[in-house]
KOLKE-374850 format. One record per residue (C-alpha): residue in three letters; x, y, z. Coordinates in pm, whole numbers, always signed. Layout:
N
- ALA;X;Y;Z;
...
This chain:
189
- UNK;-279;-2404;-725;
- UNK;-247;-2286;-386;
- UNK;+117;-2273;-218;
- UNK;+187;-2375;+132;
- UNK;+384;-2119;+292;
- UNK;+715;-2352;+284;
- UNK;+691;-2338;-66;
- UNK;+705;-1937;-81;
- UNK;+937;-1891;+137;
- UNK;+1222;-2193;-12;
- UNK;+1332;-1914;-257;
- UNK;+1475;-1732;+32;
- UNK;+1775;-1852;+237;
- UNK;+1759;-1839;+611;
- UNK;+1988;-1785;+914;
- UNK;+1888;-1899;+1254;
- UNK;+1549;-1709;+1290;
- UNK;+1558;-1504;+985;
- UNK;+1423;-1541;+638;
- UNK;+1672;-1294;+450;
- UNK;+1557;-1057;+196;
- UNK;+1884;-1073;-28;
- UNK;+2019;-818;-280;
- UNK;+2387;-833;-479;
- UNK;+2527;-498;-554;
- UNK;+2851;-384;-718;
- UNK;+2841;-63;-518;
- UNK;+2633;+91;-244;
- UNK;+2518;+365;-494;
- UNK;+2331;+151;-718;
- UNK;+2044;+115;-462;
- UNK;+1994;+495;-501;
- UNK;+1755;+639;-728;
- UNK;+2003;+814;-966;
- UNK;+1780;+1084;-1044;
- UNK;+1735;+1180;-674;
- UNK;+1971;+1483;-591;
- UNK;+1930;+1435;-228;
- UNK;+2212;+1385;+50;
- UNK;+2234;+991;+136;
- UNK;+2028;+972;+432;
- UNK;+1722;+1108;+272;
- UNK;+1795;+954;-89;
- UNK;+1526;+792;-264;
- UNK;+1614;+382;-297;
- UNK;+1605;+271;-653;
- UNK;+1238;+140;-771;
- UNK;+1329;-156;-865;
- UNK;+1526;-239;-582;
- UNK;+1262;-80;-369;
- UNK;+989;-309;-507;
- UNK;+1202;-616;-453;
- UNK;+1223;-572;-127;
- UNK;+864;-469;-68;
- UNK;+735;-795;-262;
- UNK;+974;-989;-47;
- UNK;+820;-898;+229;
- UNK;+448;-964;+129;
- UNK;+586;-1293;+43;
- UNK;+680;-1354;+378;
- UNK;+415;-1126;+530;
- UNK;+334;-1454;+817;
- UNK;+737;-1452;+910;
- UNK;+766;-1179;+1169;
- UNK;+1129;-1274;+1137;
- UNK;+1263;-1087;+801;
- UNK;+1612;-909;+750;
- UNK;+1763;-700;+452;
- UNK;+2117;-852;+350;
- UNK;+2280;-695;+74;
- UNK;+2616;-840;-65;
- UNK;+2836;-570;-249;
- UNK;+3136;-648;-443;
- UNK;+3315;-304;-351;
- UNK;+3425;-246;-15;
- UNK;+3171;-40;+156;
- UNK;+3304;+173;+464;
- UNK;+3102;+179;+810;
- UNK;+2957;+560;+774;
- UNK;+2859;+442;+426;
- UNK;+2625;+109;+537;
- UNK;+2489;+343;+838;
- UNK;+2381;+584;+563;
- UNK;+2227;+308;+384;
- UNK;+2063;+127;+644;
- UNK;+1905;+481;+756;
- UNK;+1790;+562;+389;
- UNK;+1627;+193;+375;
- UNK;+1432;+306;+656;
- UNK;+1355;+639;+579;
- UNK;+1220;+542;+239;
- UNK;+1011;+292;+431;
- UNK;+863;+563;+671;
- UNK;+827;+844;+431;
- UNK;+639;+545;+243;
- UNK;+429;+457;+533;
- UNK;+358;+865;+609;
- UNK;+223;+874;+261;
- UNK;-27;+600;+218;
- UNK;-112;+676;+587;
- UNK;-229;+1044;+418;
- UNK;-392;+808;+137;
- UNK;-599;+674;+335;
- UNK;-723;+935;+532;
- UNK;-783;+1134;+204;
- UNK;-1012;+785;+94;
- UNK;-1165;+829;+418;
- UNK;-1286;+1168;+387;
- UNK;-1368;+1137;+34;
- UNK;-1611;+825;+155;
- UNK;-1772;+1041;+394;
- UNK;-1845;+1370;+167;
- UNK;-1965;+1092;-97;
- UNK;-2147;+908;+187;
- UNK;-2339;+1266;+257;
- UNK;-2393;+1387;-86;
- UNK;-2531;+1012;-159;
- UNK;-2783;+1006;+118;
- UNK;-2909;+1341;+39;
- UNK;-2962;+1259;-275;
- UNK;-3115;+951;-201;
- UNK;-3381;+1161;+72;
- UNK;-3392;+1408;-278;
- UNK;-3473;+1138;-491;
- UNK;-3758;+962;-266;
- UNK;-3955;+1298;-210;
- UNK;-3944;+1370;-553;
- UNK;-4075;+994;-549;
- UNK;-4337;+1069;-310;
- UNK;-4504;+1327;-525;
- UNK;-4484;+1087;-815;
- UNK;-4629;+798;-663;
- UNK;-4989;+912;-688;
- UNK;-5001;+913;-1059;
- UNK;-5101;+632;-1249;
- UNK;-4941;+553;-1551;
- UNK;-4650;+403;-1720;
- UNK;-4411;+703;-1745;
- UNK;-4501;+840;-1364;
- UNK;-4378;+447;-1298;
- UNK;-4049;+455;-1460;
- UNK;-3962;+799;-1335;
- UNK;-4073;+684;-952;
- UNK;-3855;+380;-959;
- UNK;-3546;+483;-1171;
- UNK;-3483;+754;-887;
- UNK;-3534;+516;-634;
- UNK;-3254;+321;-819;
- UNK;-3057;+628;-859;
- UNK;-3067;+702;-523;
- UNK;-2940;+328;-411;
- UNK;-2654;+376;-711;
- UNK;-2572;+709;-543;
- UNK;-2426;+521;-211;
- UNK;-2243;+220;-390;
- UNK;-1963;+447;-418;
- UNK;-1911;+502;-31;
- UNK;-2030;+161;+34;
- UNK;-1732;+49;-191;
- UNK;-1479;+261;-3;
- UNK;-1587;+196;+332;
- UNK;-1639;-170;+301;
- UNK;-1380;-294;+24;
- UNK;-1136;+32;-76;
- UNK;-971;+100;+253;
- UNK;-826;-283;+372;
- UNK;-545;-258;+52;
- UNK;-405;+31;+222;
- UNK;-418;-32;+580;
- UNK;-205;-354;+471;
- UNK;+65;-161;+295;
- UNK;+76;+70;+625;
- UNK;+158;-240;+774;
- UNK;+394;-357;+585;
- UNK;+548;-13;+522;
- UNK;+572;+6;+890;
- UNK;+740;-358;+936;
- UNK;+1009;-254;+649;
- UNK;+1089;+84;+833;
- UNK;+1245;-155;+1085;
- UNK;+1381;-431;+884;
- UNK;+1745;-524;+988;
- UNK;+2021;-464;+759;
- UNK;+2339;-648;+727;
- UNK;+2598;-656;+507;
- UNK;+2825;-901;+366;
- UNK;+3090;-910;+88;
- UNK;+2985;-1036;-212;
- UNK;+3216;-1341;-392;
């Protein structure tokens, strides 16, 4: 079944321009990762809570127009929200940094395997070459299952430079978007 994009986006409640990415919170410290001994602005966000907001925003990947609201029960003080809203985006661009280093890592690896593939490849058809000339069955299957070899050698680099790297550029997109993403705050009932 394929959802029209009003359908996706009716979960989500919207103000004026903005489709808001909504999470309810007793305190400010349960969007920390409590294993994370860091100071506040360079805390680790919770996974869960991290992952909620990055799914939201695939959702809504066509709406330029996203913001981060989070309703907490327990007063939250002004220096508090600004440490928040800073670790929000600092998770996002530490995120961003690191697939950015993914994918130049996939890169590289697609080259070296794009080299080592075509040499083997030349390899394979001048061992070929010298084959060729013989007649019989076994001459044959040894000419043609290194051609074949050869061909399998570059599906690898084929893979990464046609298929492997699009996944990633996306999430540096997105990554880049959330590194930006507005957050407001509001009491919760």
């Amino acid at each position: 079944m394929i959802m029209r994009k009003s359908q996706l986006t009716s979960s989500y409640h919207q103000e004026g321009k903005w489709l808001l990415v909504e999470l309810n919170l007793n305190n400010l410290a349960q969007i920390y990762n409590s294993f994370d001994p860091s100071p506040f602005h360079e805390r680790d966000l919770d996974d869960d809570a991290a992952q909620y907001i990055e799914e939201a925003a695939i959702e809504l990947s066509g709406n330029a127009d996203i913001k981060l609201v989070i309703h907490v029960k327990e007063h939250a003080g002004e220096k508090d929200r600004v440490q928040l809203t800073e670790a929000v985006h600092n998770y996002f661009s530490y995120r961003a940094r690191a697939t950015r280093l993914q994918l130049k890592e996939k890169l590289r690896f697609g080259r070296i395997s794009l080299l080592v593939g075509l040499l083997f490849l030349a390899f394979c058809f001048e061992i070929s070459v010298l084959l060729k000339p013989h007649s019989g069955t076994l001459p044959q299957i040894i000419w043609e299952g290194l051609i074949i070899i050869g061909w399998v050698m570059l599906w690898k680099p084929l893979e990464i430079f046609l298929y492997d790297w699009w996944p990633l550029l996306g999430k540096i997109r997105l990554y880049q978007k959330l590194q930006k993403i507005p957050v407001e705050f509001q009491k919760a009932a």
